[in-house]
ChimeraX commands (.cxc) that place a marker at each C-alpha (Angstrom):
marker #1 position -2.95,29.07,5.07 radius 0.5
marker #1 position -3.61,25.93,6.51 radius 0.5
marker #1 position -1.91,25.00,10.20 radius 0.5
marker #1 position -1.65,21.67,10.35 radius 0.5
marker #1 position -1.15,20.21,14.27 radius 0.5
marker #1 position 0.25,16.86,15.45 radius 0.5
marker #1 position -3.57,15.78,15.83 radius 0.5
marker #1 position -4.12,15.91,11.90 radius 0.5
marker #1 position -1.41,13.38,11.36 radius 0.5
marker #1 position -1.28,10.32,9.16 radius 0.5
marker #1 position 0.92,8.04,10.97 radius 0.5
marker #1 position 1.24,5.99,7.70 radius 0.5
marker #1 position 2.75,9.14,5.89 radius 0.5
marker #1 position 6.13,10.08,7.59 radius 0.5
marker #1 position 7.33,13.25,6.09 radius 0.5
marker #1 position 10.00,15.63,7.17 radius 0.5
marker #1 position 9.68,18.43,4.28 radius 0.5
marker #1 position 8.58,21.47,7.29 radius 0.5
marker #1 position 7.85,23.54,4.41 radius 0.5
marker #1 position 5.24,22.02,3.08 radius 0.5
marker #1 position 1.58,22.78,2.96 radius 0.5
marker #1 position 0.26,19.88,4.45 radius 0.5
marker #1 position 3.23,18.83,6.96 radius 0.5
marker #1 position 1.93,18.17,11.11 radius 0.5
marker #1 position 3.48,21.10,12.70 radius 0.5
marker #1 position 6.48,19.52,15.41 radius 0.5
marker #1 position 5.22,15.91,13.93 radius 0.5
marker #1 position 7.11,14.76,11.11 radius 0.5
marker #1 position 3.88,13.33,9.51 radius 0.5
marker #1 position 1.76,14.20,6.26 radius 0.5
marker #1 position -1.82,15.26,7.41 radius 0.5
marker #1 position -3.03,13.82,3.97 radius 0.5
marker #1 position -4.71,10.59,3.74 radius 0.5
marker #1 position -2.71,9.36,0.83 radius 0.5
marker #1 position 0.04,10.75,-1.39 radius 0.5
marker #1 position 1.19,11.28,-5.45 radius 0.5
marker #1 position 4.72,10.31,-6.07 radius 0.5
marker #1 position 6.35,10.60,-8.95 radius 0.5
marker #1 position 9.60,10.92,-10.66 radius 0.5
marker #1 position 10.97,13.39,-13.18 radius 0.5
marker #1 position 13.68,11.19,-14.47 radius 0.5
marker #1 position 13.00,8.45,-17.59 radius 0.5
marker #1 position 14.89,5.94,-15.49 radius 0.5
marker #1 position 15.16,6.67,-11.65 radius 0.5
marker #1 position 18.10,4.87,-10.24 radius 0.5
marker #1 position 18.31,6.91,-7.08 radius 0.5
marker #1 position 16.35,8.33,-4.19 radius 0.5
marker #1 position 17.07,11.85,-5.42 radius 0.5
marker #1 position 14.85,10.77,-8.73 radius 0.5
marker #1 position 11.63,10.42,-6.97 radius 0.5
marker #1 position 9.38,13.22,-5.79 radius 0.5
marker #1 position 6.02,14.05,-3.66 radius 0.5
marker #1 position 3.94,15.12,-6.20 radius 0.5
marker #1 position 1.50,16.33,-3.11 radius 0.5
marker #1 position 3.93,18.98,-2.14 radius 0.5
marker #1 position 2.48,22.42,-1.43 radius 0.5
marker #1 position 4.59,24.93,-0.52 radius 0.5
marker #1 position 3.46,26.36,2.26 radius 0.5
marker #1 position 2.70,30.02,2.23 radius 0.5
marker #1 position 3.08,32.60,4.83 radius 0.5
marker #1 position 5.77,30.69,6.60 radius 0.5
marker #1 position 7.75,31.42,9.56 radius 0.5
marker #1 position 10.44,29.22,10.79 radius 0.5
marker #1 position 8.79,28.63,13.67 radius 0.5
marker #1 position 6.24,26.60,11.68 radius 0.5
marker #1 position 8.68,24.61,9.62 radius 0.5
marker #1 position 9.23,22.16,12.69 radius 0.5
marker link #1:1,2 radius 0.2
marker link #1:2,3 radius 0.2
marker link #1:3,4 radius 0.2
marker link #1:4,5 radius 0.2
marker link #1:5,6 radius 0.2
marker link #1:6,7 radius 0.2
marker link #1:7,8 radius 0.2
marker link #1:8,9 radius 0.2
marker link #1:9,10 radius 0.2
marker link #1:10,11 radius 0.2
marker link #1:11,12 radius 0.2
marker link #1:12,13 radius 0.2
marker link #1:13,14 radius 0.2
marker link #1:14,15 radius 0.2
marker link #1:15,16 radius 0.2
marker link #1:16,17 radius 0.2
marker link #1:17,18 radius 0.2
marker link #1:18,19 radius 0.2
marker link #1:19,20 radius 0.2
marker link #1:20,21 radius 0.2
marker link #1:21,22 radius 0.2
marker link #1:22,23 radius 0.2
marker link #1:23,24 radius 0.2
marker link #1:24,25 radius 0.2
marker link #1:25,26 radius 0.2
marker link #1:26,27 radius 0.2
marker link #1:27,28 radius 0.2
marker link #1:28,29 radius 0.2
marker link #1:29,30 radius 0.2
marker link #1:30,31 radius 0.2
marker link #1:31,32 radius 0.2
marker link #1:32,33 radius 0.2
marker link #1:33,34 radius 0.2
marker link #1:34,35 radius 0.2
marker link #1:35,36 radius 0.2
marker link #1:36,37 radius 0.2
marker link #1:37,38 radius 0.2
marker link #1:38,39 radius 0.2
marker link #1:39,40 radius 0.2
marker link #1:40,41 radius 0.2
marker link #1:41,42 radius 0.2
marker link #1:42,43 radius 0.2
marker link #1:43,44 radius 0.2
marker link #1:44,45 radius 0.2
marker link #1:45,46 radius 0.2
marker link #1:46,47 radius 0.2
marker link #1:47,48 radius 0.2
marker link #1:48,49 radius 0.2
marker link #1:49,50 radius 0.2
marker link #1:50,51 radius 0.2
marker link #1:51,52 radius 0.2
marker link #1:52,53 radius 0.2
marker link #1:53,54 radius 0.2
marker link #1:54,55 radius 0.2
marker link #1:55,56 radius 0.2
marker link #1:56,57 radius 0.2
marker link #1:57,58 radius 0.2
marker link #1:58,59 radius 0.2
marker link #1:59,60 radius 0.2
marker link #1:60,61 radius 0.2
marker link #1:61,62 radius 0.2
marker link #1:62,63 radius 0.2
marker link #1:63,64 radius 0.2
marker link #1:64,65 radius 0.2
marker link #1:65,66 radius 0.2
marker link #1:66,67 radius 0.2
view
């Protein structure tokens, strides 16, 4: 399990999914340096359509370490 903290943030990758992998702890930053996004619609027409394809679910969670 990886614990990402506020210092392994990307502050060009704001991101406030807690539950993933490679989220910055009480940061709402991606400690990646760059992201896959994607859709899984034919023809996206709204925000709902599109998707971080870099999403890892985090494992071992507590909800302490969601935010």
């Amino acid at each position: 399990m990886s614990n990402h903290s506020a210092s392994d943030a990307n502050f060009s990758i704001k991101c406030s999914v807690g539950e993933c992998e490679h989220h910055c702890g009480s940061k709402n930053y991606c400690s990646l340096n760059c992201v896959t996004i994607g859709t899984h619609e034919s023809n996206p027409t709204q925000c709902q359509c599109v998707d971080c394809e870099s999403f890892k679910l985090r494992e071992n969670k507590t909800p302490e370490q969601y935010r």
